[in-house]
C-alpha positions as CSV (number, residue, x, y, z in Angstrom):
1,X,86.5,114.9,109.9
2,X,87.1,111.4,108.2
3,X,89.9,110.9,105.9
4,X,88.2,110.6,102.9
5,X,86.3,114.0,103.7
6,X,89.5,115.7,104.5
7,X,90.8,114.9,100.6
8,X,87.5,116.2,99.4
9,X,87.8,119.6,101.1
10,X,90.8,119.6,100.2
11,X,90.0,119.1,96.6
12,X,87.4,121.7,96.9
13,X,89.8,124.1,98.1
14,X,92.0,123.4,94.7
15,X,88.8,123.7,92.2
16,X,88.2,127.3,94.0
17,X,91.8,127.9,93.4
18,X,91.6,126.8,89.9
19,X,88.8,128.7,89.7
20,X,90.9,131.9,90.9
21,X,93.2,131.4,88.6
22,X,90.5,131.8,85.6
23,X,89.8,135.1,86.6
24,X,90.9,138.3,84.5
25,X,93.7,138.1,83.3
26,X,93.5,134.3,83.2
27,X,96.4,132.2,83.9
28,X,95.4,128.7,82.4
29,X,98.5,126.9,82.9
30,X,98.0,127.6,86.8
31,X,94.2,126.5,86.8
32,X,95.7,123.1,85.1
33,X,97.7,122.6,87.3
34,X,94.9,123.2,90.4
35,X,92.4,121.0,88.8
36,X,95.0,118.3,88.6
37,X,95.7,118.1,91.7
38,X,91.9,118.2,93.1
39,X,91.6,115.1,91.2
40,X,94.1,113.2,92.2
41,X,92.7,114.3,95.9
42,X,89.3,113.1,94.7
43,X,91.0,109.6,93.8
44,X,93.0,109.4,97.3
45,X,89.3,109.7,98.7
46,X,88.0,107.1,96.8
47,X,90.8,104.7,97.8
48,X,90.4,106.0,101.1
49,X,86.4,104.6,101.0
50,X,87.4,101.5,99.4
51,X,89.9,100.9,101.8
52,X,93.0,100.8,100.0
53,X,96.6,102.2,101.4
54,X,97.9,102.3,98.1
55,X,99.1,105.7,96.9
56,X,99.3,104.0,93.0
57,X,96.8,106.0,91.0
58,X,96.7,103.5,88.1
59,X,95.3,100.9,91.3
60,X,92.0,102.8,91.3
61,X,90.5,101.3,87.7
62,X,90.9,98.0,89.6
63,X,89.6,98.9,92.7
64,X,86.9,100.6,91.0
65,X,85.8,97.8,88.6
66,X,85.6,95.6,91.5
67,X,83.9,97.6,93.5
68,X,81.2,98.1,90.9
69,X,80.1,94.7,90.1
């Protein structure tokens, strides 16, 4: 598995978490907190794609705008 895949399932394993935590009775703050973190593994992925080693989330809106043009 590929690096960038690896984040991804492990962001999917977070949303079905978040998910989880939805579920009667629902504990929000806990589902929050899941979804959270499956995004930030969705961004690693995407700087893992793009090729960046940088761990600085606020790096992606560059990387990204570059990367659309």
């Amino acid at each position: 598995m590929s690096d960038d895949a690896g984040w991804v399932a492990s962001a999917d394993i977070d949303l079905d978490a978040a998910r989880r935590c939805l579920a009667d009775p629902p504990n929000v703050a806990a589902a929050a907190y899941h979804c959270q973190q499956a995004a930030e593994k969705l961004i690693k992925a995407v700087l893992v794609i793009l090729g960046s080693r940088q761990h600085d989330n606020g790096a992606l809106s560059l990387l990204l705008g570059s990367a659309a043009e």
